[in-house]
Each structure stands twice: as structure tokens, then as C-alpha cells.
mmCIF file of the N, C-alpha and C atoms, coordinates in Angstrom:
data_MODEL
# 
_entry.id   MODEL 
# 
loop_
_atom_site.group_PDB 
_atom_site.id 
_atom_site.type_symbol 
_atom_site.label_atom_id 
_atom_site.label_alt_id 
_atom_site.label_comp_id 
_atom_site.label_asym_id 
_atom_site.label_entity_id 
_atom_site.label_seq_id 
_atom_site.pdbx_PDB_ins_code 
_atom_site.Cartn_x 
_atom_site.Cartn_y 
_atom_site.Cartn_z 
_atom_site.occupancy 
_atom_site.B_iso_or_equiv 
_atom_site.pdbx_formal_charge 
_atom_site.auth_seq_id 
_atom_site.auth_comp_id 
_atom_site.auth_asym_id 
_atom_site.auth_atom_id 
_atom_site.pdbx_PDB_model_num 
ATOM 1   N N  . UNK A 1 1  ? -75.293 -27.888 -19.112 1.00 0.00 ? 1  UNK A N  1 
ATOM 2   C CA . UNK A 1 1  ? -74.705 -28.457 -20.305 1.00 0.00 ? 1  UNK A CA 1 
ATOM 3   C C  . UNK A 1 1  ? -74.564 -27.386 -21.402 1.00 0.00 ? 1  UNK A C  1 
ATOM 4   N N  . UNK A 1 2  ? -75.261 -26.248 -21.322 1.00 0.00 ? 2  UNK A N  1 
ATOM 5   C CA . UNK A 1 2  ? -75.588 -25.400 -22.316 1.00 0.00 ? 2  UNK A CA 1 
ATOM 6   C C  . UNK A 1 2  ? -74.110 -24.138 -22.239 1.00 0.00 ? 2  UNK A C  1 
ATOM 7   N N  . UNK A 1 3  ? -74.204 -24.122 -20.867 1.00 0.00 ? 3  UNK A N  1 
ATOM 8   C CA . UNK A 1 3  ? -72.581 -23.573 -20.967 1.00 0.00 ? 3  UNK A CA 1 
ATOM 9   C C  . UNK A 1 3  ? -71.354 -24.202 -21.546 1.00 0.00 ? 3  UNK A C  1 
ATOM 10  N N  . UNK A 1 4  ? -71.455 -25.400 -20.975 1.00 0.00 ? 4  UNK A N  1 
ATOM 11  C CA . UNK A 1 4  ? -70.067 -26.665 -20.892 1.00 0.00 ? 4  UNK A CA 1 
ATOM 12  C C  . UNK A 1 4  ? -70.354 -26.073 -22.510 1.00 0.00 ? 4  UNK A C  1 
ATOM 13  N N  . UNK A 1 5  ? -71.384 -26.464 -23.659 1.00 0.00 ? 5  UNK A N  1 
ATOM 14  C CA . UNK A 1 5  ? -70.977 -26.065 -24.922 1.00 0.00 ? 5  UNK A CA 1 
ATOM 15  C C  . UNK A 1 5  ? -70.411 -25.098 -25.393 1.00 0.00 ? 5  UNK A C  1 
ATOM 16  N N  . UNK A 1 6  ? -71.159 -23.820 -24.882 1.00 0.00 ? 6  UNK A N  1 
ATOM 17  C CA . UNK A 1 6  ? -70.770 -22.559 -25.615 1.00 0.00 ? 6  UNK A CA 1 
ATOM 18  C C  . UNK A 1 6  ? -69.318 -21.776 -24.636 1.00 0.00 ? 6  UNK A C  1 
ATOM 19  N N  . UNK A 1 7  ? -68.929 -22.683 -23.540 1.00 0.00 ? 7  UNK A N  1 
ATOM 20  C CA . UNK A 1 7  ? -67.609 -22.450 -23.390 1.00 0.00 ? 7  UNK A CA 1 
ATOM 21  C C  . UNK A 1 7  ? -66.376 -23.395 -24.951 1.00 0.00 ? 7  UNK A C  1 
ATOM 22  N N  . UNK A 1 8  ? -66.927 -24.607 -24.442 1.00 0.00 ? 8  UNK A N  1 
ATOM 23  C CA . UNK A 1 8  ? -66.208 -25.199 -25.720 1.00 0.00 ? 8  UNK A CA 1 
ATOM 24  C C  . UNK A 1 8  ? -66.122 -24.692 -27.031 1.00 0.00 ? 8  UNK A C  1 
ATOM 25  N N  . UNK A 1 9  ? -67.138 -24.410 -27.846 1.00 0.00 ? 9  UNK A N  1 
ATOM 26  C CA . UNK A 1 9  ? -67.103 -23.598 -28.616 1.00 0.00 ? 9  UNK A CA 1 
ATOM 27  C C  . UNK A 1 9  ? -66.149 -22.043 -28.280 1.00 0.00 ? 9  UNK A C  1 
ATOM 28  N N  . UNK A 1 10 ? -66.286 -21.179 -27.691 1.00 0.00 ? 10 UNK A N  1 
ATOM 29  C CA . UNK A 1 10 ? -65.239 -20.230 -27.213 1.00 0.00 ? 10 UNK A CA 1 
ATOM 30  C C  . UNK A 1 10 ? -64.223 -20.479 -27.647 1.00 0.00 ? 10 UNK A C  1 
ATOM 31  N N  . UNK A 1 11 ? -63.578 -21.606 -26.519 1.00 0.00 ? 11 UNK A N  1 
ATOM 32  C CA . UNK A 1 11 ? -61.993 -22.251 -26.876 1.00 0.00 ? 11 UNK A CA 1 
ATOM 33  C C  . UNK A 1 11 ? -61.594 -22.518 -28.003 1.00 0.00 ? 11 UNK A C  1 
ATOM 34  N N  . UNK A 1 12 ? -62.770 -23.169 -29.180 1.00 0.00 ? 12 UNK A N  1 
ATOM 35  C CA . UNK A 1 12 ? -62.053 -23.742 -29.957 1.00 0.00 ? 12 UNK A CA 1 
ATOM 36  C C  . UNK A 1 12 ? -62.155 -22.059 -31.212 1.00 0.00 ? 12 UNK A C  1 
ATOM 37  N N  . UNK A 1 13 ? -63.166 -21.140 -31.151 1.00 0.00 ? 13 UNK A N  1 
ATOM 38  C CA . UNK A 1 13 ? -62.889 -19.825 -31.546 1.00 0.00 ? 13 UNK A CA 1 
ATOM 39  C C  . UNK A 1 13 ? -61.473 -19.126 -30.654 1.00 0.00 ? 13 UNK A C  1 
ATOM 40  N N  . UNK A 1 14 ? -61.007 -19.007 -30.214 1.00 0.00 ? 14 UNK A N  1 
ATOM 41  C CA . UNK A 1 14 ? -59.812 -18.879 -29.849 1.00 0.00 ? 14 UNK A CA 1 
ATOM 42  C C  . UNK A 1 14 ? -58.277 -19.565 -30.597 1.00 0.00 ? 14 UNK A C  1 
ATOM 43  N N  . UNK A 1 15 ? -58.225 -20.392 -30.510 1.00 0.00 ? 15 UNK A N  1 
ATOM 44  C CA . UNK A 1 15 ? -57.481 -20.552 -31.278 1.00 0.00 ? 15 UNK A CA 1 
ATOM 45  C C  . UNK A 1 15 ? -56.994 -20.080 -32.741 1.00 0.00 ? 15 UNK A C  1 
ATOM 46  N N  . UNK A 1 16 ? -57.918 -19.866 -33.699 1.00 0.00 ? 16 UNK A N  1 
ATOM 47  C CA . UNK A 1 16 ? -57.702 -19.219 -34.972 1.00 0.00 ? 16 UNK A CA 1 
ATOM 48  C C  . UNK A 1 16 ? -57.343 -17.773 -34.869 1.00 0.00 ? 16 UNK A C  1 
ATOM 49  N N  . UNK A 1 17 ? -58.124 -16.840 -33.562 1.00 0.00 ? 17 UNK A N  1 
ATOM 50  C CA . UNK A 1 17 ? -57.858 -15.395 -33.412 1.00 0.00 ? 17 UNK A CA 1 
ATOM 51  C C  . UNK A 1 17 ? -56.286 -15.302 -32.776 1.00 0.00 ? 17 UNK A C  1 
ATOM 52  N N  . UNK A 1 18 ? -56.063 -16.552 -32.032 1.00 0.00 ? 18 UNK A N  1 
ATOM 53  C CA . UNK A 1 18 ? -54.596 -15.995 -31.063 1.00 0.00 ? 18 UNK A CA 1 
ATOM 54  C C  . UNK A 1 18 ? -53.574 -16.580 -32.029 1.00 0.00 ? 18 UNK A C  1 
ATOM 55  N N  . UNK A 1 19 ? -53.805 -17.132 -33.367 1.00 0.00 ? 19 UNK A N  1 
ATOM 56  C CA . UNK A 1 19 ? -52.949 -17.582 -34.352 1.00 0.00 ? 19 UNK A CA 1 
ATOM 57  C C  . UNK A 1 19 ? -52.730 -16.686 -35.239 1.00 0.00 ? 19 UNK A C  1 
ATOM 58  N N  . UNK A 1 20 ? -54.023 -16.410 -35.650 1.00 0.00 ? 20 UNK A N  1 
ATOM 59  C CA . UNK A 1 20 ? -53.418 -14.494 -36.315 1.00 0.00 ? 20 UNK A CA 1 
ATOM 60  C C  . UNK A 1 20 ? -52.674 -13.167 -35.755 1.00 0.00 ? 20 UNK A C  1 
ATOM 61  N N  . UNK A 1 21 ? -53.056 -13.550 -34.473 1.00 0.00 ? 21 UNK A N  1 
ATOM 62  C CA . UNK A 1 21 ? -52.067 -12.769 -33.393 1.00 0.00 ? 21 UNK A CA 1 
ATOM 63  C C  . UNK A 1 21 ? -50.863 -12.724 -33.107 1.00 0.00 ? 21 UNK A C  1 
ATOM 64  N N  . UNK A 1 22 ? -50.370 -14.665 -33.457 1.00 0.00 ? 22 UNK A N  1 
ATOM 65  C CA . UNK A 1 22 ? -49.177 -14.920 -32.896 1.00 0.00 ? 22 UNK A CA 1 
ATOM 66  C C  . UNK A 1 22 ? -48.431 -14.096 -34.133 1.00 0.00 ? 22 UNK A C  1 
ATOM 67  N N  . UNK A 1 23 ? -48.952 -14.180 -35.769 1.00 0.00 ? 23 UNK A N  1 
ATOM 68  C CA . UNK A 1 23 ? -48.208 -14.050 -36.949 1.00 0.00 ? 23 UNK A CA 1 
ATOM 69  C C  . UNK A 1 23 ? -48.194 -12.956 -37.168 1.00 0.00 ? 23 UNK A C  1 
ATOM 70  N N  . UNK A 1 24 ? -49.243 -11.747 -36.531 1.00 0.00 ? 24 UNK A N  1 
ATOM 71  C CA . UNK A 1 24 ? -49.339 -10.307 -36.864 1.00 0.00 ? 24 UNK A CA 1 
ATOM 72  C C  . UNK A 1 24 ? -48.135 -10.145 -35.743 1.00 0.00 ? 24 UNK A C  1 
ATOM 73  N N  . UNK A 1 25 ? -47.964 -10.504 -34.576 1.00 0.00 ? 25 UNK A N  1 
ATOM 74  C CA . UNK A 1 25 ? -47.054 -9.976  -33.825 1.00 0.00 ? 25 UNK A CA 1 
ATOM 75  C C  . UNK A 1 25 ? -45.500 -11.137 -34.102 1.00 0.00 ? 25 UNK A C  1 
ATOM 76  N N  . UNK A 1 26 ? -45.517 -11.503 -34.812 1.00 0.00 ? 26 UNK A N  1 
ATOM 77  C CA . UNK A 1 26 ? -44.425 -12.558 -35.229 1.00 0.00 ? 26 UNK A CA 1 
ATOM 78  C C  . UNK A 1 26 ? -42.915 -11.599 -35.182 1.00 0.00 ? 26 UNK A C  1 
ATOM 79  N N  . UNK A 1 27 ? -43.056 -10.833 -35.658 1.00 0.00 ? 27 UNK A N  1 
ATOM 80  C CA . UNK A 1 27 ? -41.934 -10.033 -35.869 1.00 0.00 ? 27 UNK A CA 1 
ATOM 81  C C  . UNK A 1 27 ? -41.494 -9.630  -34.360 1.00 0.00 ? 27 UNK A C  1 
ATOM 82  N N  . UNK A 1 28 ? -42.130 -9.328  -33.118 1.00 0.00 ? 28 UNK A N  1 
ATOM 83  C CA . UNK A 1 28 ? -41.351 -9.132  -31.989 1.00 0.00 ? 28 UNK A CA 1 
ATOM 84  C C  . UNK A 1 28 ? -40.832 -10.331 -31.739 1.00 0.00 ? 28 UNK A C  1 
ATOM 85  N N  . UNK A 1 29 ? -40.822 -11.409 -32.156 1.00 0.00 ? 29 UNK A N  1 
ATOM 86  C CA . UNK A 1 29 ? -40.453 -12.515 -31.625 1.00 0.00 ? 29 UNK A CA 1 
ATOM 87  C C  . UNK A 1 29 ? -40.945 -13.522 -31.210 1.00 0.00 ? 29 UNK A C  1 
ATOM 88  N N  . UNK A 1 30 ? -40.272 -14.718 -30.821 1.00 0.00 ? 30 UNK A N  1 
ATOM 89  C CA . UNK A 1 30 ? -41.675 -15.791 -30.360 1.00 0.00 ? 30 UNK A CA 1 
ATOM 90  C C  . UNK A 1 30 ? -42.151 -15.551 -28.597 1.00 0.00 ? 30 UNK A C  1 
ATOM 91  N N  . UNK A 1 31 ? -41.598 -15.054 -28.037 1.00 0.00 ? 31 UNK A N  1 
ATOM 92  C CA . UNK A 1 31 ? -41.678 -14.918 -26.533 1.00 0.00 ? 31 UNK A CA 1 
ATOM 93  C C  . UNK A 1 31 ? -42.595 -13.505 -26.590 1.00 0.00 ? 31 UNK A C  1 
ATOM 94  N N  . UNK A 1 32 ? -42.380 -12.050 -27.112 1.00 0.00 ? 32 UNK A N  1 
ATOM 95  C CA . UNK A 1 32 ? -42.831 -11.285 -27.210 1.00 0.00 ? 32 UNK A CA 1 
ATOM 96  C C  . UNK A 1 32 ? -44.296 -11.508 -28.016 1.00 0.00 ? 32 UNK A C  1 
ATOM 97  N N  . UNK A 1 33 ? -44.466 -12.044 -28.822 1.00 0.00 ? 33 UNK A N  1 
ATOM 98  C CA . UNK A 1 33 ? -45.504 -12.303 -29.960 1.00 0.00 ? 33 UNK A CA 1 
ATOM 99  C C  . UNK A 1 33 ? -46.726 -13.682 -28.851 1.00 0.00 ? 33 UNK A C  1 
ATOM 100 N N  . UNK A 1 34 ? -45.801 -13.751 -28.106 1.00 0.00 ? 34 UNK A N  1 
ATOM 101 C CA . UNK A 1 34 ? -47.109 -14.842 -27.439 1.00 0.00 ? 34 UNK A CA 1 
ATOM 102 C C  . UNK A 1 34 ? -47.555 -14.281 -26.204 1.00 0.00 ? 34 UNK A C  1 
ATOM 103 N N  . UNK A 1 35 ? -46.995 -13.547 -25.616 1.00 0.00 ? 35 UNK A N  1 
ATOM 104 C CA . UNK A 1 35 ? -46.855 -12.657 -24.795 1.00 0.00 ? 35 UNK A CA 1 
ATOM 105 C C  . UNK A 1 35 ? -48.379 -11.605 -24.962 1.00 0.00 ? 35 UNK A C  1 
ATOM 106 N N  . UNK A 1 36 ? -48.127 -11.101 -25.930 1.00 0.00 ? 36 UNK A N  1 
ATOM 107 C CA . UNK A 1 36 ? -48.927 -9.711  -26.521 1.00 0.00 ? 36 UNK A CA 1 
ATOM 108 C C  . UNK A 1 36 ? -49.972 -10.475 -26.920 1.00 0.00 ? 36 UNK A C  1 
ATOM 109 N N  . UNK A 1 37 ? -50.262 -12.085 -27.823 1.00 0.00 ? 37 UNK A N  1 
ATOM 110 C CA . UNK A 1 37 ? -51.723 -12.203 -28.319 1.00 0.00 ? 37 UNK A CA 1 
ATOM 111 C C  . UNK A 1 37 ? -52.349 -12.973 -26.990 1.00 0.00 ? 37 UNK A C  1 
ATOM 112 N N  . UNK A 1 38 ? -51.504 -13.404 -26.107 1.00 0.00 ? 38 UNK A N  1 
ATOM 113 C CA . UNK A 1 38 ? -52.284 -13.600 -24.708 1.00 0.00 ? 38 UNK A CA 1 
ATOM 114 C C  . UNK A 1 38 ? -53.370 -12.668 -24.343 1.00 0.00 ? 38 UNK A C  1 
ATOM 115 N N  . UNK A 1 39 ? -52.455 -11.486 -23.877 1.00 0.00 ? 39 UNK A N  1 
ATOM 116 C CA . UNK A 1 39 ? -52.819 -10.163 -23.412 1.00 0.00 ? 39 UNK A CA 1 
ATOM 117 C C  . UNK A 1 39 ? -54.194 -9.830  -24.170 1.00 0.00 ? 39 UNK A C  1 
ATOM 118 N N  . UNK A 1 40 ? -53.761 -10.654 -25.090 1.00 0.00 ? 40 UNK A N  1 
ATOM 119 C CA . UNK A 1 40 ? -55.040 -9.622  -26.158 1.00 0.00 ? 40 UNK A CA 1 
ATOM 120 C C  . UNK A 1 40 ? -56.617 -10.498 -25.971 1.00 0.00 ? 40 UNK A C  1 
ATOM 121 N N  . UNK A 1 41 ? -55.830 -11.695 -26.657 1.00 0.00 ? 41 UNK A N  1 
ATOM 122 C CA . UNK A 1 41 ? -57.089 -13.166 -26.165 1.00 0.00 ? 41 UNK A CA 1 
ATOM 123 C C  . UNK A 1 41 ? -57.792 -13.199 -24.244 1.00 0.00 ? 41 UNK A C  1 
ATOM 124 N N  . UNK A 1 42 ? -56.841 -12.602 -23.438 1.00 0.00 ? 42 UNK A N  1 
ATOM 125 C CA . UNK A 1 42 ? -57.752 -11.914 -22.152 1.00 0.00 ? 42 UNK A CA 1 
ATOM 126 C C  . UNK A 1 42 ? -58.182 -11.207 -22.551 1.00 0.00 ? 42 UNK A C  1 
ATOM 127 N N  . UNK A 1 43 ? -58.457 -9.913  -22.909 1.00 0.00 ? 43 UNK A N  1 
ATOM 128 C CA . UNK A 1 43 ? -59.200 -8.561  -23.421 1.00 0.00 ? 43 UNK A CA 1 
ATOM 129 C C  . UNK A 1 43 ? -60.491 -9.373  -23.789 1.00 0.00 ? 43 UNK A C  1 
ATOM 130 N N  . UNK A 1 44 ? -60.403 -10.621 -24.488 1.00 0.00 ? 44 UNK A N  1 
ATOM 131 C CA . UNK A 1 44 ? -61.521 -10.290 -25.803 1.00 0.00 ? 44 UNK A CA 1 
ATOM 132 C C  . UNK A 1 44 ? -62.413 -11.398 -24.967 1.00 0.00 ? 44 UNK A C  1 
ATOM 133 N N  . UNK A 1 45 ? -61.911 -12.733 -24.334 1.00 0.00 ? 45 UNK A N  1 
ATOM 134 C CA . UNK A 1 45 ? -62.452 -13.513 -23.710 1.00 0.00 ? 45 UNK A CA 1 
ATOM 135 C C  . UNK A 1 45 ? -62.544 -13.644 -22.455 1.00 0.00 ? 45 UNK A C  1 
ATOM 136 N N  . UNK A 1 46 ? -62.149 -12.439 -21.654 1.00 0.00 ? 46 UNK A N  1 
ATOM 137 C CA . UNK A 1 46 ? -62.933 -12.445 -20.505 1.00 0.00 ? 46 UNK A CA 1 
ATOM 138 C C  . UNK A 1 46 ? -64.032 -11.902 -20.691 1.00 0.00 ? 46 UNK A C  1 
ATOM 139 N N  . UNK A 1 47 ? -64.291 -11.174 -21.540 1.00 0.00 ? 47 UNK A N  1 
ATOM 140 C CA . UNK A 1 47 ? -65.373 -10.546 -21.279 1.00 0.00 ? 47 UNK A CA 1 
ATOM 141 C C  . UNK A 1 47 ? -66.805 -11.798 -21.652 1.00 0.00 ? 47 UNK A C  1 
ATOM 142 N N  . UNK A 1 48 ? -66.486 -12.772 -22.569 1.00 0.00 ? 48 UNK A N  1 
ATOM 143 C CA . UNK A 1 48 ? -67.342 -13.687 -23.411 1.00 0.00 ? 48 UNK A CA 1 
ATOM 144 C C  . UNK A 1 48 ? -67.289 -14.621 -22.417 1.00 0.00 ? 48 UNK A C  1 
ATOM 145 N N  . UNK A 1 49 ? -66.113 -15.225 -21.513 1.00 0.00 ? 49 UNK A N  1 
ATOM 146 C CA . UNK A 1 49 ? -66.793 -15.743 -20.606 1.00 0.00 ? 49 UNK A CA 1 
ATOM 147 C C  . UNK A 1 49 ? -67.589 -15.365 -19.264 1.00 0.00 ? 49 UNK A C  1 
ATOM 148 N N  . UNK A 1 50 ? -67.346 -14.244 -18.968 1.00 0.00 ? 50 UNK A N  1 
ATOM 149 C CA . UNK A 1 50 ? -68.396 -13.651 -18.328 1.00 0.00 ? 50 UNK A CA 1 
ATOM 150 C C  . UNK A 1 50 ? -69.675 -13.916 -18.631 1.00 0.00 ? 50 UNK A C  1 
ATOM 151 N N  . UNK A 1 51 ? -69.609 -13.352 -20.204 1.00 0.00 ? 51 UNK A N  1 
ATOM 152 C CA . UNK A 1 51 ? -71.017 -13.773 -20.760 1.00 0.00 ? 51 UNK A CA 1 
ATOM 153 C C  . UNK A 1 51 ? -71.407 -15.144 -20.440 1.00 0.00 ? 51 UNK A C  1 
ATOM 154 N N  . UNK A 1 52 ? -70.974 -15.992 -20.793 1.00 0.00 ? 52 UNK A N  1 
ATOM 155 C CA . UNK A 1 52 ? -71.073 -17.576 -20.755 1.00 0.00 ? 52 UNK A CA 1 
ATOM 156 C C  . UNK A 1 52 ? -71.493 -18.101 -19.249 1.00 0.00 ? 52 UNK A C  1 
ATOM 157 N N  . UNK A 1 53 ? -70.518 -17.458 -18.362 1.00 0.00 ? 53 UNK A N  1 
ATOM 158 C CA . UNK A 1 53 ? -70.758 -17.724 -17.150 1.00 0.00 ? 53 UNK A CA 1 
ATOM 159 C C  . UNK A 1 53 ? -71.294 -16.751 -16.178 1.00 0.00 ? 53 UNK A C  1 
ATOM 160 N N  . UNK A 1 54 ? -71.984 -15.973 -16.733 1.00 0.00 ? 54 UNK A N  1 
ATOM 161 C CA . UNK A 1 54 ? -72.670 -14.975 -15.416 1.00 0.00 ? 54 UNK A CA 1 
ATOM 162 C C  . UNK A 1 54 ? -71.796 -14.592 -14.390 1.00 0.00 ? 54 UNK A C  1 
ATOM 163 N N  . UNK A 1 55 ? -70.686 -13.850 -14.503 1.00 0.00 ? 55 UNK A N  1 
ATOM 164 C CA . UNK A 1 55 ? -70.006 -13.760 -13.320 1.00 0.00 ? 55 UNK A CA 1 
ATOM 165 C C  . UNK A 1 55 ? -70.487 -12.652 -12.858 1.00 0.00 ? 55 UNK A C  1 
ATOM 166 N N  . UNK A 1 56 ? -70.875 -12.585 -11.174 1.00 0.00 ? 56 UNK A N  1 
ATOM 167 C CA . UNK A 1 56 ? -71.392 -11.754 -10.596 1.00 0.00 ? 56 UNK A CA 1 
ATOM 168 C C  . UNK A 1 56 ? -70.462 -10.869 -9.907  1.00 0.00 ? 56 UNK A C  1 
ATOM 169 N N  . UNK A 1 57 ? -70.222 -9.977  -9.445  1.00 0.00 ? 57 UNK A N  1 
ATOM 170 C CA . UNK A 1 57 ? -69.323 -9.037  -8.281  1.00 0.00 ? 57 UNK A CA 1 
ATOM 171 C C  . UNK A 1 57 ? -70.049 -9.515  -7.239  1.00 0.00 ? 57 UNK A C  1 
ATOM 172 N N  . UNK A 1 58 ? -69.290 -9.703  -5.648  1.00 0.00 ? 58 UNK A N  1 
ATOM 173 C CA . UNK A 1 58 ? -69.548 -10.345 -4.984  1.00 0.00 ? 58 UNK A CA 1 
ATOM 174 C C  . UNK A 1 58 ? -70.366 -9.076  -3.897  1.00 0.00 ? 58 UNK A C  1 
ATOM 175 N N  . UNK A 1 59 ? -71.031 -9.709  -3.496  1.00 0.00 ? 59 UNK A N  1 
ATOM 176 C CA . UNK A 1 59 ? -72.273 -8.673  -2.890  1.00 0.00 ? 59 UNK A CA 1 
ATOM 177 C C  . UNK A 1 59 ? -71.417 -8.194  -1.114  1.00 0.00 ? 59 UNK A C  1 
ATOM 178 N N  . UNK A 1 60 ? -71.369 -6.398  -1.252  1.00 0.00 ? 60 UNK A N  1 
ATOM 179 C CA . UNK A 1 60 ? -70.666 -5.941  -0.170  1.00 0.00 ? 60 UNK A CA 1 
ATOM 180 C C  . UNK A 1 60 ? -71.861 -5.574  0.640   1.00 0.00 ? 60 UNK A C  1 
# 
């Protein structure tokens, strides 16, 4: 349950960062500008859900 939260929480921190994103990159456009704060919102939240979820590399 302690994940299920602090994933939820995540998501809903996401939204405000990929909204400043969409408006800092506003000027390439709306396809380009959603494009790029995607790209970016992966960068920043894979790594936090990793955190969240312990993702392991799979044992060779």
C-alpha cells in the first residue's frame, strides 16, 4: 500500500513539472512541445519510479 501511495503521489507531482514543460517548450509547437516534456518527464521519473518500485536487473 505504501508504494500504491508514493506512486500516486509521483503522478500527481508530474503533472505541474510536464506543464511547465509543455509552456517553456510552447514555442516549438504543440506536437513538438509535448513531445520534448515527455522525453524529459521519462528522464526524471524513471528514475523515481525505480525508486518507488525497486526495479532489479534481471539476474544473468
Amino acid at each position: 500500500m505504501k508504494r500504491f501511495l508514493l506512486y500516486l503521489l509521483r503522478w500527481q507531482l508530474s503533472t505541474p513539472i510536464l506543464a511547465l514543460c509543455l509552456i517553456f517548450f510552447a514555442s516549438l509547437g504543440t506536437t513538438m512541445a509535448t513531445i520534448v516534456s515527455n522525453l524529459i518527464g521519462g528522464i526524471i521519473f524513471f528514475w523515481v519510479d525505480k525508486w518507488i518500485f525497486k526495479i532489479n536487473p534481471p539476474h544473468t
